[in-house]
N, C-alpha and C positions, 0 to 999 in steps of 0.2 A: 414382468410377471409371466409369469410359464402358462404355453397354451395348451400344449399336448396334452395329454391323459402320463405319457409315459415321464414329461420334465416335471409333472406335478406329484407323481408318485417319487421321483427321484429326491425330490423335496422336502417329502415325507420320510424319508426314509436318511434325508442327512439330517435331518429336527432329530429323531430321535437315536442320533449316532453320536451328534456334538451332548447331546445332552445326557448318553450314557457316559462318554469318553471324560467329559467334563465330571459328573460324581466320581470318576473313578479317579482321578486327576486330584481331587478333593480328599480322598479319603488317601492317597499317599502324602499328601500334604498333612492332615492331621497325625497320622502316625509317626512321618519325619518329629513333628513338633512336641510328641512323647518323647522320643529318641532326645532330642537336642537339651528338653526339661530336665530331663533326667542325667542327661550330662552333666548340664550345668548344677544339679543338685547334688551333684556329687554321688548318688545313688547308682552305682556300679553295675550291679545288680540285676534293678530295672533298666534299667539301659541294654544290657544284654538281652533279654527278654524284649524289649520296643527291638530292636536290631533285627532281632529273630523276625518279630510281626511284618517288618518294614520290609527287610527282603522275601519275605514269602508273596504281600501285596505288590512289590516291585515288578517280581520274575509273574506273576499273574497278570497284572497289567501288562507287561512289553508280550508276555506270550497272546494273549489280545489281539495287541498290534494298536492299543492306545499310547503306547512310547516305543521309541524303541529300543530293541534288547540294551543296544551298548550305553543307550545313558543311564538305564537300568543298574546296570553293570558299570559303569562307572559312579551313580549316585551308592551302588553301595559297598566300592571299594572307599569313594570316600570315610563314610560312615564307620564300617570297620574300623577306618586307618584312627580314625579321633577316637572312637573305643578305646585302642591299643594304646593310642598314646595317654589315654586318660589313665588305666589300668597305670601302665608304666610310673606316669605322675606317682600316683598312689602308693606303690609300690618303693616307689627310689623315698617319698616320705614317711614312710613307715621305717626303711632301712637307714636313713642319714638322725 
């Protein structure tokens, strides 16, 4: 247990850093799991539109400094990339 004034304030002050970092951690998770629905629903559309929300809360979070930029940036190259290819799917079935 911390005795200082100063290890106790520091204490304080990582309580409510894990517990901001943590909803914020949360609420990109729920948005991925719009994206991924709507994937698998076949729903194009909205997907494009989740993609949208997901990278704006992304690049918001890493600019924080609750993740960091590049997994940011690689969570939403992924994301992208299954867009495209789902588009694509979509696309070569409508034309074949």
């Amino acid at each position: 247990m911390a005795h200082s004034l100063s290890a106790k304030k520091r204490i304080r002050q990582s309580l409510k850093r894990r517990a901001r970092n943590r909803a914020r951690k949360d609420l990109i998770k729920d948005q991925v799991n719009g994206f991924q629905s709507a994937i698998a629903g076949g729903d194009l559309s909205k997907a494009e539109t989740e993609l949208n929300k997901t990278v704006q809360r992304l690049d918001r979070t890493a600019a924080k400094g609750t993740i960091h930029k590049n997994t940011a940036a690689r969570r939403r190259s992924r994301m992208t990339k299954r867009l495209n290819a789902a588009k694509a799917a979509a696309t070569a079935k409508t034309t074949a």
